[in-house]
N, C-alpha and C positions, 0 to 999 in steps of 0.2 A: 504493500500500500504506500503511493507517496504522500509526501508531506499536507500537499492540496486534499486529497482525498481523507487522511488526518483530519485535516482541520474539520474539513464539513463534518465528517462523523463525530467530532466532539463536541460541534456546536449543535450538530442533530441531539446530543444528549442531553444538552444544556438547554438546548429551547422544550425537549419534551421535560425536565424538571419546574419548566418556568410554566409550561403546562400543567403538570400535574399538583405542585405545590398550591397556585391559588384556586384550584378547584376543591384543596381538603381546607385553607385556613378562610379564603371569602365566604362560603356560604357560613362557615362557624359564625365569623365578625359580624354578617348583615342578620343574622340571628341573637345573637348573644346583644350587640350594641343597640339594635332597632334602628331604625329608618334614619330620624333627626341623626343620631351620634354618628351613624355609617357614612351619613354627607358631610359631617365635617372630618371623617376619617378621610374621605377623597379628596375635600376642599384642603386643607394642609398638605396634603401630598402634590396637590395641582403646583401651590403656593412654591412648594419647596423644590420644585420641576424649575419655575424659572430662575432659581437663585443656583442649582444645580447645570442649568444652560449657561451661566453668566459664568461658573466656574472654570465649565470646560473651554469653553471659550476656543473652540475650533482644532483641538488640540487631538482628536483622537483620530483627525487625519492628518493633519500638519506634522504632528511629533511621529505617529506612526512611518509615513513618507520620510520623515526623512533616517529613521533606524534601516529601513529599507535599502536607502541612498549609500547609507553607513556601509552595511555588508558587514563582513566579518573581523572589522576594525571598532576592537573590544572599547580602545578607551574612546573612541569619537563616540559609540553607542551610551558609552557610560555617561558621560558629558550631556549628550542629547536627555539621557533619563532625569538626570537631577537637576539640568536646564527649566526642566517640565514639572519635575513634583515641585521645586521651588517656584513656579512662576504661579503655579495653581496654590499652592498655600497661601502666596501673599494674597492672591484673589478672596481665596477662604475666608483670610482673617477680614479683610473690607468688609465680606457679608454674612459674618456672625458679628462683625460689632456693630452692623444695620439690624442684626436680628436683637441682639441684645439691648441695644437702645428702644427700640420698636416695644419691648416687654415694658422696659421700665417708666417708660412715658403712657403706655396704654393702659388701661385697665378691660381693654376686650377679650373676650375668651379664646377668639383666636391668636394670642398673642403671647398666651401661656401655653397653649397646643404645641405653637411653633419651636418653643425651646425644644419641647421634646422628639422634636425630629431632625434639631442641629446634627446630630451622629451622622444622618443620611450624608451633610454637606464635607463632613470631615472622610466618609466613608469614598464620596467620589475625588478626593483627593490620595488618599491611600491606594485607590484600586485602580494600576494602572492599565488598563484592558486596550493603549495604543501601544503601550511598551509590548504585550505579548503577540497582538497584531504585528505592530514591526516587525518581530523576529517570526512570526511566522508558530509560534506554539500556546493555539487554540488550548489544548490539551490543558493549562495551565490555567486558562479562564475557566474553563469547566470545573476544573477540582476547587479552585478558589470558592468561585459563584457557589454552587452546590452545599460544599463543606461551610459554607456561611449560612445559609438557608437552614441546612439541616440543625444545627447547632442553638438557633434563636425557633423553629418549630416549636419546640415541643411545648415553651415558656407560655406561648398565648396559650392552649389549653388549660395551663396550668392558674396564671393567673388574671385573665381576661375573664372574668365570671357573669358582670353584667352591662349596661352602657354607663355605669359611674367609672367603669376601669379602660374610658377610650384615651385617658394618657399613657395607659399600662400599651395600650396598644398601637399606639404612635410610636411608642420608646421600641418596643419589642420590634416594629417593622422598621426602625429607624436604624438600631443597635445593626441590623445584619447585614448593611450595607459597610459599617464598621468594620465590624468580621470578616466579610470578604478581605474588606481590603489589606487587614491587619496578617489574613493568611495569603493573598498575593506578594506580600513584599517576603513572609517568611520562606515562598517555594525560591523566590528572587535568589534571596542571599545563599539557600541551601543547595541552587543550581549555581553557586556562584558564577550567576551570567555578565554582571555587572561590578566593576570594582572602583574604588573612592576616587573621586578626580573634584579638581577646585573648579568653581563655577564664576564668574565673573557678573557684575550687574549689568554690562556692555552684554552678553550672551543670555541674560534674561531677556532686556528691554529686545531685544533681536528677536527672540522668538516670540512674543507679542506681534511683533510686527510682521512675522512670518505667520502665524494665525490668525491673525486680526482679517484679513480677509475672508478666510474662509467661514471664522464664524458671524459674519454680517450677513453673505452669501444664506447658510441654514436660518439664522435668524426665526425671517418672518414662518416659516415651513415650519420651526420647532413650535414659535409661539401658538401659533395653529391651531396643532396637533394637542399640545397642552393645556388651552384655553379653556376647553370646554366646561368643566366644575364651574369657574371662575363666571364664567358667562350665563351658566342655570342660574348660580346663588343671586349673580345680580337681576335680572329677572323672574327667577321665582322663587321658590324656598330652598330651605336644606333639606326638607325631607325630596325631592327633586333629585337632586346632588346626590344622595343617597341610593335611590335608583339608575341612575344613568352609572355612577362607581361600580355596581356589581353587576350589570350589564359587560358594561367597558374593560373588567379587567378579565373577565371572560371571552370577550373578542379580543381582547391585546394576547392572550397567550395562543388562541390559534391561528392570527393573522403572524406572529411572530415568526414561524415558519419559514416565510418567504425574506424574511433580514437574512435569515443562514450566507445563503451564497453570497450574499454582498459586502459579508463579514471576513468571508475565510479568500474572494476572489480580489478583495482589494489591496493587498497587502504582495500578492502574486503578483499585477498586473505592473504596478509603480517597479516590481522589481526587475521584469521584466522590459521596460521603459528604462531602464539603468543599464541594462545589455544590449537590448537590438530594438529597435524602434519598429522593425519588420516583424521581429517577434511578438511582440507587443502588440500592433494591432491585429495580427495573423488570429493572435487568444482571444481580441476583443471581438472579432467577426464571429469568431465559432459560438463565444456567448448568446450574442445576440441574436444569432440563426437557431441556440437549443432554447434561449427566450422566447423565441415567436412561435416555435414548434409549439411549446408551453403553450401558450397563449391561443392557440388556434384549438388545440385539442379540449380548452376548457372551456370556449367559445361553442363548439361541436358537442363535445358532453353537457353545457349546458342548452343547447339547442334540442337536443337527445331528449331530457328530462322534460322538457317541453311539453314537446311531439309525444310524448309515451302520458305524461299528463291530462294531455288533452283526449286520449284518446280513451285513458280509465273515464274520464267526466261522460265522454260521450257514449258508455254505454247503459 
């Protein structure tokens, strides 16, 4: 099996965890918390999507591309790594001390919710899923991700009892973004992939500048995408919010699927662009000619289901 084929089978496993996980703890939450508590379990998590977009800050392709770029020259990869975790930290620290001021100045409920989902913000800085991208081992994202999920499980059963305990359950789905990240840097150091090099503020401000594009680019596409809670609450209730979260997080685990190859093909393609540009788009053709096959055959199976539909009604 090479590497390519690697990756997708471990993101195959990784996305059926992200499947099967919030199929056993969402129905638990939108039961145990009730309707009202369940939409601000969504409404915070909406909230804490754009302070986590503002983190990344374009960085899981920019920094991936260029480890890619790197190749098998240890300390430029190394440099590139801590170039990233230090530029996203400082981010960090901006938007927990906008989260922390926001507590101490507010007395709204959502504004005590929010501390307890700071971990998420520290979690997407620990877990560097452009670094494992770059080099090319999925495999490493999958055992992180998982082994963080698994670890923070069992706790909501344990102490999520009713919807008074929806900070227990912010903290617990907050916590395991932590975790991940806290065991990605541990496989980091025990593959020792990456080894100590000095980082200059000239090589931060640079790779802002070298991301800063790309995430203006996503921008509007991520806000979007993330909006929606944000957009019920202001126009209708949280009991709203609350349905459309346990809807939503049930269509995000099997639409997730189709992210696979775009996860494990783009870290190929940049490297590929770095050796032959013939070679390069040679890969990108064949993509997009097994994309359209795709595409045609669910266009015909859904035309299929039609046709066989209409035809049970007409008897």
């Amino acid at each position: 099996m090479n590497i390519l084929s690697k990756n997708i089978f471990a993101l195959l496993i990784l996305q059926g965890s992200n499947y099967i996980i919030p199929l056993v703890t969402f129905p638990y939450l939108a039961k145990i918390l009730q309707v009202e508590s369940f939409g601000y379990y969504g409404l915070i998590f909406a909230i804490t999507q754009y302070l986590v977009l503002f983190i990344d800050f374009g960085y899981n392709l920019s920094a991936s591309k260029r480890i890619v770029e790197a190749k098998n020259n240890n300390i430029k990869i190394s440099k590139i790594f801590f170039q990233t975790i230090i530029a996203k930290s400082i981010l960090s620290l901006f938007v927990l001390l906008l989260v922390f001021l926001y507590h101490f100045l507010s007395e709204s409920h959502l504004s005590n919710l929010i501390i307890f989902s700071s971990f998420q913000i520290i979690g997407t800085v620990l877990f560097p899923i452009w670094f494992f991208q770059g080099i090319e081992k999925m495999k490493l994202i999958t055992v992180a991700s998982i082994s963080g999920k698994l670890l923070t499980l069992p706790w909501i059963f344990v102490f999520v009892k009713n919807s008074e305990d929806l900070d227990i359950a912010i903290f617990l789905q907050s916590i395991s973004y932590f975790t991940t990240g806290i065991i990605s840097l541990i496989l980091i150091y025990s593959y020792k992939i990456i080894s100590l090099v000095k980082v200059s503020f000239c090589d931060i401000k640079k790779s802002y500048l070298d991301s800063y594009q790309i995430y203006i680019a996503g921008l509007a596409i991520s806000l979007y995408s993330i909006s929606t809670p944000i957009i019920i609450k202001t126009f209708s209730s949280i009991e709203q919010v609350g349905f459309f979260t346990g809807a939503d997080k049930l269509k995000s685990a099997g639409l997730g699927i189709f992210l696979i190859m775009g996860h494990a093909l783009y870290p190929r393609v940049n490297n590929l662009f770095s050796e032959s540009r013939v070679k390069a788009f040679a890969f990108v053709r064949k993509i997009i000619f097994i994309s359209r096959l795709d595409y045609y055959f669910c266009i015909d199976f859904g035309l299929y289901l039609c046709r066989r539909n209409n035809k049970v009604n007409s008897r």
